[in-house]
C-alpha positions in Angstrom: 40.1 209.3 -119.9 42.3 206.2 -120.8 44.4 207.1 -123.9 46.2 204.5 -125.8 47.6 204.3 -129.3 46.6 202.9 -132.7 46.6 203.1 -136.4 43.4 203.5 -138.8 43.4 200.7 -141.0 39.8 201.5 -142.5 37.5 204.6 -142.3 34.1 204.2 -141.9 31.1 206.8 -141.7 31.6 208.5 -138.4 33.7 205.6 -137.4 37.1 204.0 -137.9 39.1 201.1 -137.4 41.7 200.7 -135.3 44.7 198.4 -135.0 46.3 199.3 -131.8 49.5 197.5 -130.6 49.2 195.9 -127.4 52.0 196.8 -124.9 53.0 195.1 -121.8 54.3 197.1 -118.2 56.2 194.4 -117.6 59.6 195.6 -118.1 59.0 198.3 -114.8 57.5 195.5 -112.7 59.2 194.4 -109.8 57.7 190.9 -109.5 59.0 190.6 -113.5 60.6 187.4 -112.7 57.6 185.5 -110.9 54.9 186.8 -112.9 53.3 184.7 -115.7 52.1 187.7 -118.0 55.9 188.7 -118.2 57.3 185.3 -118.8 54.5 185.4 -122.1 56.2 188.6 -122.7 59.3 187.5 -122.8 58.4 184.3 -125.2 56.5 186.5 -127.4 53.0 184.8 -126.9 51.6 187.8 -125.4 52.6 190.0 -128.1 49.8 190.9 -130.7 47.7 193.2 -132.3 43.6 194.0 -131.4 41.5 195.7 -133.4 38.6 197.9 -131.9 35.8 200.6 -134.3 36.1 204.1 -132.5 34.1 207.3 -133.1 35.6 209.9 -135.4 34.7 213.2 -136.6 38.2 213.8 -137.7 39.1 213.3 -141.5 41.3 210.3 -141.7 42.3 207.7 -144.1 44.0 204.1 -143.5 47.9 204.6 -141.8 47.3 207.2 -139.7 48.4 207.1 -136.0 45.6 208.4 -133.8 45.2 208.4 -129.7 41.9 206.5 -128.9 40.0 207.1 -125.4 37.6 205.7 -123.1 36.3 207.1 -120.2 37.3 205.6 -117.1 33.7 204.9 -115.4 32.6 203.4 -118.3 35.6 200.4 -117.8 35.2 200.5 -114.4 31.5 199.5 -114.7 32.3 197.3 -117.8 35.0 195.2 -115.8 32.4 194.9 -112.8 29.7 194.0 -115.0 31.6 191.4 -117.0 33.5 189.9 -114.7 31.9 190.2 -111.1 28.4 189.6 -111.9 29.2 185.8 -113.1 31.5 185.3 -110.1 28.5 186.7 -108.0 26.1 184.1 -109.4 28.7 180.9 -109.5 29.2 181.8 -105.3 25.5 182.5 -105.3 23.9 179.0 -106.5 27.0 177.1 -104.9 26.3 178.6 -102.1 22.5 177.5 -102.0 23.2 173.9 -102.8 25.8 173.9 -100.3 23.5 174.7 -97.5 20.8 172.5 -99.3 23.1 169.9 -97.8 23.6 168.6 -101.7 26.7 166.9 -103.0 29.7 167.9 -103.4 29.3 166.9 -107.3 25.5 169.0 -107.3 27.3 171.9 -105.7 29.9 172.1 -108.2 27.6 172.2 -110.8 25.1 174.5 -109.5 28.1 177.0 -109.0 28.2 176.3 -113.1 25.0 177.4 -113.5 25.2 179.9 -111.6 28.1 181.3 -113.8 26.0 180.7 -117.0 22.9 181.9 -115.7 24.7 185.6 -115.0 26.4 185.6 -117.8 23.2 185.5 -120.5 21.9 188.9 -119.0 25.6 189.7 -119.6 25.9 188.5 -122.7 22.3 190.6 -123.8 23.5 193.8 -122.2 27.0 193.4 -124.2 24.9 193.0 -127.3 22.7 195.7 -126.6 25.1 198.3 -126.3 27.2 197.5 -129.4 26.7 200.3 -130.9 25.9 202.7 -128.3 28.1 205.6 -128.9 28.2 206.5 -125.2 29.9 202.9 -124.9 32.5 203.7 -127.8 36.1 204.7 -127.5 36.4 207.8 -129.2 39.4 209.0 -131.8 40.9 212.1 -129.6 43.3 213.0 -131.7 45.7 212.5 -134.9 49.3 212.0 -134.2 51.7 213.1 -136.6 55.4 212.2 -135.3 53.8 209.0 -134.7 53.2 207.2 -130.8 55.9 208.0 -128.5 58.8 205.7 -127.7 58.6 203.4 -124.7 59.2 205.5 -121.1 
């Protein structure tokens, strides 16, 4: 199970909301200097705050520091689904116009539609499952010193 940190900043029937802080590994990287996540870091673009509903059967109210989890298959098969089904179908369709013997202009734009056309089922899977709680992170536990420091 991924664990990561957040606060409750509104309790909901058997849910909550969470703001969780969004940290960066790029201080332990050793390509810090040539990567362009850590030069975002280090301007503070990168830096924010994202909010995500979690399953709760713990009794909390708005301020509290919790640790949220998702299981580990289930973002595995999220991050497949989402991002290598498009990429499947944009090399799919430019692949068929290519040996078509079309353009390079027609090719271009089939690999286009062959992004959008795999991303609808995407898109209707995604909304599908919204509120699926097998597909929810889930509010593990309450924290009471607060998250740790940074390691």
């Amino acid at each position: 199970m991924i664990q990561e940190w957040g606060r409750v900043i509104a309790v909901e029937s058997g849910t909550v909301q969470i703001e969780t802080l969004r940290r960066s590994a790029c201080s332990g990287c050793s390509v810090n200097a040539g990567c362009g996540q850590g030069l975002l870091e280090r301007l503070g673009i990168a830096r924010g705050r994202g909010q995500a509903r979690a399953l709760s059967s713990l009794r909390l109210i708005p301020g509290d520091e919790v640790v949220l989890g998702v299981d580990e298959d289930l973002l595995l098969k999220s991050a497949l689904l989402f991002y290598l089904l498009p990429l499947i179908g944009l090399f799919a369709l430019a692949l068929l116009a290519a040996c078509l013997d079309l353009g390079e202009p027609l090719i271009i734009v089939a690999g286009l539609a062959g992004f959008l056309l795999s991303w609808l089922p995407v898109r209707r899977y995604a909304r599908r499952h919204t509120d699926d709680p097998a597909m929810q992170p889930v509010v593990l536990r309450a924290l009471v010193g607060g998250p740790p420091g940074p390691v």
